[in-house]
C-alpha positions as semicolon CSV with decimal commas, in nm:
position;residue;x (nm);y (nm);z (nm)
1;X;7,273;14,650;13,078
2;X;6,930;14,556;13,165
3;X;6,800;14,212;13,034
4;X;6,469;14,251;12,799
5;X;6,174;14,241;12,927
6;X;5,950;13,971;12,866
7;X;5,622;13,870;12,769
8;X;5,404;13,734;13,091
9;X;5,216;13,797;13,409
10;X;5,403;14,098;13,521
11;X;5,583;14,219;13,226
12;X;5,312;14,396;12,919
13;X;5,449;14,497;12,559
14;X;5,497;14,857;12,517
15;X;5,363;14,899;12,149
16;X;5,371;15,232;12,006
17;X;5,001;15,391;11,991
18;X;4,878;15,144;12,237
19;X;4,823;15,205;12,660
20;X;4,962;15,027;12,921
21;X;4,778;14,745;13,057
22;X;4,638;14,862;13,349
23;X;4,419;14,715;13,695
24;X;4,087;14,898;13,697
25;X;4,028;15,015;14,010
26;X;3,650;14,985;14,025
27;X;3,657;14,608;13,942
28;X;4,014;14,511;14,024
29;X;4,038;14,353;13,716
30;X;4,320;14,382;13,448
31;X;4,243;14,589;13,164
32;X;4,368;14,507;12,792
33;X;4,625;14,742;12,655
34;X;4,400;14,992;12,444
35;X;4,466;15,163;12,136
36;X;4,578;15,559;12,208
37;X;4,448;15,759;11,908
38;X;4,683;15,935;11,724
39;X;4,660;16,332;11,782
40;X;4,680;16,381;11,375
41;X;4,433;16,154;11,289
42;X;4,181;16,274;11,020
43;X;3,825;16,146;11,024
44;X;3,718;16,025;10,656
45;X;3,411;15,803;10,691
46;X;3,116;15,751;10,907
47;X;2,907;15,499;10,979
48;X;2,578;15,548;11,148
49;X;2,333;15,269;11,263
50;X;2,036;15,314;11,455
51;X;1,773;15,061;11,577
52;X;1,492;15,185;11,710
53;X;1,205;14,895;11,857
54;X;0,845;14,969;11,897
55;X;0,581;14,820;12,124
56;X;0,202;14,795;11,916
57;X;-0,143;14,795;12,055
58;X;-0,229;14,454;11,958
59;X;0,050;14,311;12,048
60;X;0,363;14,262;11,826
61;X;0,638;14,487;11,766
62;X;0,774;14,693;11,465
63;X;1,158;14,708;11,463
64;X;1,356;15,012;11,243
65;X;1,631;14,961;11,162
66;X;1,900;15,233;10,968
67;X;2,220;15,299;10,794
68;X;2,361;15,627;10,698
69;X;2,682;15,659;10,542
70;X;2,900;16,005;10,551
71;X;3,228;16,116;10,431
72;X;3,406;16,428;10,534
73;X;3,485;16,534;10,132
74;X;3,392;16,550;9,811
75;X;3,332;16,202;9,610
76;X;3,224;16,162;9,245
77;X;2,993;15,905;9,218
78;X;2,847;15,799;8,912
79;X;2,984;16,118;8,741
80;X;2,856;16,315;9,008
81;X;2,939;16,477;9,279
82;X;2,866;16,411;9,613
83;X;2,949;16,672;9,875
84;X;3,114;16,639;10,192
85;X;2,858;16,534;10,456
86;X;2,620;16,408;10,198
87;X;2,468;16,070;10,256
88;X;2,657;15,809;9,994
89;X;2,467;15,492;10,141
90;X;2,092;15,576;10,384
91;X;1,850;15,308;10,395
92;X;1,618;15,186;10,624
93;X;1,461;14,817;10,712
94;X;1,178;14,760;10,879
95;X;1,017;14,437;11,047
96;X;0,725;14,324;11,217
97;X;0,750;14,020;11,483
98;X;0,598;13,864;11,716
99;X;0,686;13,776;12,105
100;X;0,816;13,484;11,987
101;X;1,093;13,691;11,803
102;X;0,878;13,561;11,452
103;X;0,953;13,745;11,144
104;X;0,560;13,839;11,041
105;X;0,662;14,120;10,778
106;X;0,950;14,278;10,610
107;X;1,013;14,555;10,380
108;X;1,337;14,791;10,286
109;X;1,375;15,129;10,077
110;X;1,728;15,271;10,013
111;X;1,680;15,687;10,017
112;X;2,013;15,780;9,930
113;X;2,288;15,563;9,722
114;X;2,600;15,591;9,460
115;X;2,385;15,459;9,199
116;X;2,044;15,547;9,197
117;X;1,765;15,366;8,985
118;X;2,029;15,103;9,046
119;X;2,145;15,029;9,426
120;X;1,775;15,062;9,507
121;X;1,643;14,819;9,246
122;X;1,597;14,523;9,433
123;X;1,220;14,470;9,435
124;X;1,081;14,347;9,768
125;X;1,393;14,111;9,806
126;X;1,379;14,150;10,149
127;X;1,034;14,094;10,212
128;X;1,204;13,757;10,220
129;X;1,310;13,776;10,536
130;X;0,951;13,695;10,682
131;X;0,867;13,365;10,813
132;X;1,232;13,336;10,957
133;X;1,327;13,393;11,346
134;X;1,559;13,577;11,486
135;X;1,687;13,323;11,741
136;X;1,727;13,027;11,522
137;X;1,976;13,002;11,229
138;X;1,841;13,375;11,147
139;X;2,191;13,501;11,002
140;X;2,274;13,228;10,850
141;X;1,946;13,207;10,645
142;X;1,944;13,571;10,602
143;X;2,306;13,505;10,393
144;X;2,092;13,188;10,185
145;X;1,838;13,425;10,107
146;X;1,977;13,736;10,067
147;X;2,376;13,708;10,043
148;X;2,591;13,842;9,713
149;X;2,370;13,966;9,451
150;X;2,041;13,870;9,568
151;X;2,013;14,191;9,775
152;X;2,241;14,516;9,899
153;X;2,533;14,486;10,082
154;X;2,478;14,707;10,356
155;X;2,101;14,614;10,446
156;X;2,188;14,280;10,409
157;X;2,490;14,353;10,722
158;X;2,225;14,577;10,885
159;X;1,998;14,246;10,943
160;X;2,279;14,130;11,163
161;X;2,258;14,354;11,488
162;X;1,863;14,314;11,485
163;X;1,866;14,003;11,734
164;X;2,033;14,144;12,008
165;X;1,856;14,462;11,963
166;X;1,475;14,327;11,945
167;X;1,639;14,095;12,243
168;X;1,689;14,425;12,439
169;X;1,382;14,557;12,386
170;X;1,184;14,260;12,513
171;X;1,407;14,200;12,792
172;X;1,190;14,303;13,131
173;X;0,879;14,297;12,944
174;X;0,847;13,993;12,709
175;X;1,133;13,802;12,835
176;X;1,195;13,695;13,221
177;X;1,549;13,883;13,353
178;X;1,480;13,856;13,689
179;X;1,582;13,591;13,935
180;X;1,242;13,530;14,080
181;X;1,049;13,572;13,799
182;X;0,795;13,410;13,630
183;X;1,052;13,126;13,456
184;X;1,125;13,105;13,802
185;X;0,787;12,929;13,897
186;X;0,820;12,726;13,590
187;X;1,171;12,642;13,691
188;X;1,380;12,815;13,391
189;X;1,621;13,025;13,455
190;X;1,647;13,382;13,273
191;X;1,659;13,415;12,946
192;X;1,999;13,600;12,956
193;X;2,231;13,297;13,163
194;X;2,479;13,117;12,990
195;X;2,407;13,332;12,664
196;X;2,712;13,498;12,682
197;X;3,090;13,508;12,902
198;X;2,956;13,705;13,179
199;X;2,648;13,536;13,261
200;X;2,778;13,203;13,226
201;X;2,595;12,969;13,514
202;X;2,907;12,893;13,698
203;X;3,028;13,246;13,676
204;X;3,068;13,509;13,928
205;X;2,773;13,746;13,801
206;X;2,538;13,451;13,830
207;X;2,674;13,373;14,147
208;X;2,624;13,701;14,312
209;X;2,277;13,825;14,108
210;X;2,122;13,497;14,019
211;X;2,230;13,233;14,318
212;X;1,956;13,001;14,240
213;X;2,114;12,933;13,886
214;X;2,445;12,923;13,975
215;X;2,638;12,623;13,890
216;X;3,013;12,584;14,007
217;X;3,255;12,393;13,771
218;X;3,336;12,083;13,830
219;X;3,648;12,024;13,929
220;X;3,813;11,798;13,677
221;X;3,926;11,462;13,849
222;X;4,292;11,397;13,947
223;X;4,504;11,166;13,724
224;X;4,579;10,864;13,880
């Protein structure tokens, strides 16, 4: 009888619905057992966001932002029905910043909801959200303002992939990426190291693309 295999380097639980792990090839790395989807699966419920980011002539940018919600059958809702394919939640948020990722203006509308004269009945709550920044303590002021019943649910979640997504858009044109670019001259390094796992400064993507801001760890000293 063979002995049981084992959790560890060379040995990967075989869990029903899930891959092997694997090496990738490409990067020689190994890969995470993934989840296999089931042949029989039945799709109920979509979620849609979009976030689209728009340069302006004089100067700041416009960032819109939506949700649209979908099921693949009927639902009554609010002793209606709504049919299959129907939007149940699509609203839309839109901002205007500055280059300094500044909040200048803010304004929502909800165009299709399970209650309506209801979900959509919450003035210019988030009209709030100007004066705040999206780089510093943004989500967290976004739940002070804007959490529970001061606003809706899912536009309140939808202000939460709008930093990385105005960050995007200004990367290569308002913010330095490059490693001789213009932080260069004023000695700062891109605005992208050490601001997340793969570009951390003593990391090997930093090493290879970014050599000036490369910084090895230090080896952690011997016990006596």
């Amino acid at each position: 009888q063979q002995p049981p295999e084992r959790f560890g380097a060379t040995h990967h639980a075989k869990v029903r619905g899930f891959a092997e792990t694997a090496r990738n090839p490409r990067h020689g790395a190994l890969e995470m057992a993934q989840p296999a989807p089931d042949p029989q699966r039945q799709l109920k419920h979509r979620r849609n966001i979009d976030v689209a980011v728009y340069a302006r002539p004089d100067g700041l940018w416009e960032v819109e932002a939506r949700l649209i919600d979908t099921k693949t059958r009927d639902v009554v809702l609010a002793g209606e029905t709504r049919r299959a394919g129907d939007p149940v939640h699509d609203m839309t948020l839109w901002l205007v910043v500055d280059t300094r990722f500044n909040i200048l203006a803010a304004r929502a509308q909800t165009h299709g909801m399970p209650y309506p004269g209801q979900c959509n009945a919450y003035g210019d709550a988030y009209g709030r959200l100007a004066g705040l920044n999206l780089l510093k303590g943004f989500r967290q002021a976004v739940k002070e303002r804007l959490g529970g019943v001061q606003g809706c649910t899912h536009l309140t979640e939808l202000t939460q992939v709008l930093p990385t997504a105005v960050v995007q858009a200004f990367a290569g044109e308002v913010l330095d990426t490059q490693e001789g670019g213009a932080s260069a001259a004023a000695d700062q390094p891109p605005f992208q190291i050490d601001r997340c796992h793969a570009l951390r400064s003593d990391g090997e993507v930093v090493r290879q693309f970014y050599p000036r801001w490369y910084r090895p760890e230090k080896a952690e000293p011997a016990s006596p």
